[in-house]
N, C-alpha and C positions, 0 to 999 in steps of 0.2 A: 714212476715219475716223481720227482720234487719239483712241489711248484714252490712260487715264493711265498705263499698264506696257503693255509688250509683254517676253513671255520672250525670252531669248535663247536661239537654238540652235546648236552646232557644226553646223561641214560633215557631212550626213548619211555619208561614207563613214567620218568618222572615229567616230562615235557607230556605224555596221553592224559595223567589226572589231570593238570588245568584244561586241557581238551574235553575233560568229560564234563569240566563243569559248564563249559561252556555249550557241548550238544544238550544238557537240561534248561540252562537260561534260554538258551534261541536269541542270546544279547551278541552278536559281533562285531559292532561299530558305535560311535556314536556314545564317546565318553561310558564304557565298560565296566565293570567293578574287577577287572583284571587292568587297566591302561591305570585304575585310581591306585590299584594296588601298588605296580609298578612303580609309580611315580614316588607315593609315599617312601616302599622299599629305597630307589635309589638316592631321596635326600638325605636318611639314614644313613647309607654306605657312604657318600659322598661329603657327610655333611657340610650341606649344602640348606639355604634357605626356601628357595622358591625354583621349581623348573616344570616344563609343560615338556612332554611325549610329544614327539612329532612324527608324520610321515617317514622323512629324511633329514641326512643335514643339508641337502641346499636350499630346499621348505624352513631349513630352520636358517641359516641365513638372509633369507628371502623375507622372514615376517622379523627379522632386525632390525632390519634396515628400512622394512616399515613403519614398524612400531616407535621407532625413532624419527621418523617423519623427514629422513634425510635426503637432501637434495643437490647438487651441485656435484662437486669434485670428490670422492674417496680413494687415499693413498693408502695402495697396497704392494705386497710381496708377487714379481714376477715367479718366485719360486714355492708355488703350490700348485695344488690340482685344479684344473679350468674352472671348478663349480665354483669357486671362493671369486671370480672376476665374472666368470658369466651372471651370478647374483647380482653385481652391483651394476653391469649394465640390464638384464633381465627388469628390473626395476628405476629406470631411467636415470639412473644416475653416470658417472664419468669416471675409470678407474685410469690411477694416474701413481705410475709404477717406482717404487724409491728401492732403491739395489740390497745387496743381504749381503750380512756379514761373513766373512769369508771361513771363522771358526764353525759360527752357529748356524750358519745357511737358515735363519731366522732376516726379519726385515732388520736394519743397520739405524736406529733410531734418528741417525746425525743424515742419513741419507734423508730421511720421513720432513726433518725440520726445514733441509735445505726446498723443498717440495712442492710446500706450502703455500698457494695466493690466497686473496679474499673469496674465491671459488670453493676453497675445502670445509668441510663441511663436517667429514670423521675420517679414522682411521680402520681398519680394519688388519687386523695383524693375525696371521699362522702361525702357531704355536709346530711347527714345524718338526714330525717324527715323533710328536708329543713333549720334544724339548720347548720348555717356556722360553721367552722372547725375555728380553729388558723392559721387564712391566714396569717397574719402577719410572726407566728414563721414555717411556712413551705414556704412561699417564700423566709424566710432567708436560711434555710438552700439548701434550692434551687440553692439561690445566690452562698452560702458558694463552692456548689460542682459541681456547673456548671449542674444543670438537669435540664430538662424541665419540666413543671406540668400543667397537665389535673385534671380541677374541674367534678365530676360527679356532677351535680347540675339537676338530673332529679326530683326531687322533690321542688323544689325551685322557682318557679313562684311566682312571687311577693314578695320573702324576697328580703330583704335590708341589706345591710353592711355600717357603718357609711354612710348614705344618700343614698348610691349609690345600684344597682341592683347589688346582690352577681355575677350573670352571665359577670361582670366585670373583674373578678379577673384572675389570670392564663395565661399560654401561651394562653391556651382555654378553655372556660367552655361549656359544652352539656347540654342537656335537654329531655326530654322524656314530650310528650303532648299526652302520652296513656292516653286511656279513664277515667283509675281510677286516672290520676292526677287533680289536683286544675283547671287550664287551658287545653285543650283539642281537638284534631281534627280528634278525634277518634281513628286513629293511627297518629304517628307523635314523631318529634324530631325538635331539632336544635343542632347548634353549632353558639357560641360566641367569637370575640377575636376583639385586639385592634388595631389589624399588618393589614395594605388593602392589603398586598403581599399575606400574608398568607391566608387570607379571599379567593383570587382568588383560589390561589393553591387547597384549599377546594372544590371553586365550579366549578375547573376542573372532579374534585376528585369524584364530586357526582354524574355527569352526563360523564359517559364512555372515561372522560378527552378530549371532544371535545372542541375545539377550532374554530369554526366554524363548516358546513356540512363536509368537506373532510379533516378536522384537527385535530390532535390531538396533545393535552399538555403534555398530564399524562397517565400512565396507572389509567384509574378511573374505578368506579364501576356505578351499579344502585343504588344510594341514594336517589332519585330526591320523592318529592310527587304529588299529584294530586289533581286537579281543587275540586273537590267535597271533600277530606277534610281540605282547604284553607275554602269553604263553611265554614265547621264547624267552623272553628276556628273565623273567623272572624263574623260568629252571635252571638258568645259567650263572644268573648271577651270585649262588653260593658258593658256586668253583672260582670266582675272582682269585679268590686267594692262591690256589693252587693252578691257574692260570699265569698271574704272575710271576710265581718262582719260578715257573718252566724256563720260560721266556728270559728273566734275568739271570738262569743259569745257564740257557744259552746262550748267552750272548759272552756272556764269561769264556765259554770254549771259544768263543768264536776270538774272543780279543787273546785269547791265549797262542792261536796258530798265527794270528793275521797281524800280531805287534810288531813291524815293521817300519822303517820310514819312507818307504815308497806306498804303502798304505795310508791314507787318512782319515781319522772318526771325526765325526762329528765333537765340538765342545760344548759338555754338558753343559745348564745353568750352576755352576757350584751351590746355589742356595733350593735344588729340584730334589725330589725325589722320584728319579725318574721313572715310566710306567713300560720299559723296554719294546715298546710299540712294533720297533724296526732295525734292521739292523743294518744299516747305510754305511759304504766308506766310498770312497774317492781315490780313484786312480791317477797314475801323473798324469795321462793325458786319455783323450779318445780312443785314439789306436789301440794305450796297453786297454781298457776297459771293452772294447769291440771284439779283442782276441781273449779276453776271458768272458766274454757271454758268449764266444763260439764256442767255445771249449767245454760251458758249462752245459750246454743244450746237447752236443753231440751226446753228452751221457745222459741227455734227459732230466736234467735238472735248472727250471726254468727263474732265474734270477728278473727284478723289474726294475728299469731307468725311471727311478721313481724320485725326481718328477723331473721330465722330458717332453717337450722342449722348455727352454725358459719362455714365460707366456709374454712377455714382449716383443720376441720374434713371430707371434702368430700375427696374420692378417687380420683378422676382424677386431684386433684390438688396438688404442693409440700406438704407434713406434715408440721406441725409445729406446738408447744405447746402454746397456748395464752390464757391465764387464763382469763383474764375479759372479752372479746370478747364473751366466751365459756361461762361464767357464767350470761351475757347480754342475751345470746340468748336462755339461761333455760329459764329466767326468765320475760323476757318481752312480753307485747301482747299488739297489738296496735285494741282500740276500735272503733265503728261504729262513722263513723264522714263523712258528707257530707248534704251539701246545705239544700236539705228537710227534715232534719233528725228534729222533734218536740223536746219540752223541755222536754213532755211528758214521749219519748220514752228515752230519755237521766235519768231521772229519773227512768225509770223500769229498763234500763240498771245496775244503782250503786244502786242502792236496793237488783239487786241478787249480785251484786259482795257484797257489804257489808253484807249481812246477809250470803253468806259465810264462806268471814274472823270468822265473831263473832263464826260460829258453826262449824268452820274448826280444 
């Protein structure tokens, strides 16, 4: 079988040393000298100022939007994974949906502004596939209306915005290092920001807002991670590099068989360096995309309508009509792409997709 992600893992003996140091400490949770390492390691990689290890990334959306103290209205992308909207009602707030642009299946910033009453409060934007969004024209209007803005940047390890790590951007940006992402620690998250107030405030926030043994800061929650997926993360994170070329050479074959105009990629940020996260195209409609995931599965090779449905058709959350979002998420299906994946297998893949189209 080809699924669409497979994790990557290091050599099991390099992933057993931080194990061993760990069965000497008897330390597993609870702020670690493996979670401090980590953290140090990926400001370094990232460079990046300030960021806190978490549980998850929806724990880490979840203490943004606390930390930020926000209340009222938050304009978001109907076209993400449920976590990025269940967070902002999870924490009482009112998610209130502005459509996505039909290149970048990113939120449409002219949609974001039209959106806006004296109810909103911030933005939260999906760096979506790991393509960055129009940071630029959504911190303007940010600026413009006085909001705060949360990047969901759970897919974005290792992109770049002019030079710099997308996870730069924003009051705060998050991250999700679930197993199916680029980078990984099995389960895990962060959050990013540039304020050291607010960095603190967070890491009251994550651990039951203690402030010492008999103190407390904050009312905080359990966000905190542990010693063993610090492990992971930090035997992993030397193959970045050779994770990434896999990944942007795959995707190279893949734009090699699949450059067609009944095909469609996504458009990059021309100012990204992009981190090849996913590898998404757009069919002309349903139909043709329902008869290539039949096609693809008869042989066992399992393709994701990633992300299906648009979350403004779902019932628990406000209605709202958004035509491209809606017509993205017919249409889109994001292929098998991950480290071990052969040229091979990337070639049986766009042979059924193509032979297909042709007899579709």
């Amino acid at each position: 079988m080809i699924p669409v992600t497979r994790p990557f893992l290091p050599p099991r003996q390099n992933y057993e040393r931080y194990l061993e140091g760990i069965w000497q400490r008897h330390w597993l949770t609870n702020n670690g000298p493996l979670v401090n390492e980590l953290e140090l390691r990926l400001k370094e990689y990232l460079d990046v100022p300030h960021l806190l290890f978490l549980a998850n990334g929806t724990i880490a959306l979840q203490i943004a939007i606390k930390a930020l103290e926000l209340k009222g209205d938050i304009i978001t992308t109907p076209f993400t994974y449920i976590a990025t909207v269940s967070s902002i009602v999870w924490e009482g707030c009112r998610p209130v949906f502005a459509d996505i642009h039909p290149e970048t299946l990113n939120i449409d910033p002219a949609k974001i502004e039209a959106a806006i009453t004296p109810d909103t409060c911030a933005i939260i934007a999906t760096h979506v596939y790991g393509n960055p969004c129009d940071i630029e024209a959504i911190d303007a209007i940010a600026q413009k209306y006085n909001l705060k803005v949360i990047y969901d940047a759970a897919h974005c390890f290792g992109t770049q915005y002019k030079g710099q790590s997308v996870f730069r951007f924003g009051n705060i940006s998050t991250a999700s290092f679930h197993a199916t992402k680029l980078f990984h620690t099995v389960e895990g998250g962060a959050v990013f920001c540039q304020d050291p107030n607010l960095l603190k405030k967070m890491a009251f926030l994550r651990n039951f807002g203690h402030n010492g043994p008999d103190d407390f800061a904050e009312v905080g929650i359990n966000g905190k991670n542990s010693e063993i997926h610090a492990a992971m993360g930090l035997a992993i994170l030397p193959y970045m590099p050779d994770i990434l070329a896999a990944r942007k050479s795959q995707s190279a074959r893949y734009d090699y068989w699949l450059s067609r105009p009944d095909i469609q990629k996504i458009r990059i940020h021309p100012q990204a360096n992009f981190n090849y996260a996913y590898y998404p195209v757009l069919f002309q409609d349903e139909r043709t995309l329902l008869r290539v995931v039949q096609n693809l599965e008869s042989a066992r090779i399992m393709p994701r309508r990633y992300f299906y449905p648009s979350l403004n058709t779902i019932a628990v959350y406000p209605p709202a009509r958004l035509p491209v979002s809606e017509d993205a998420a017919r249409r889109v299906l994001c292929l098998p792409l991950y480290h071990s994946l052969s040229d091979e297998e990337v070639d049986l893949i766009c042979r059924i997709i193509l032979r297909t189209l042709q007899y579709d």
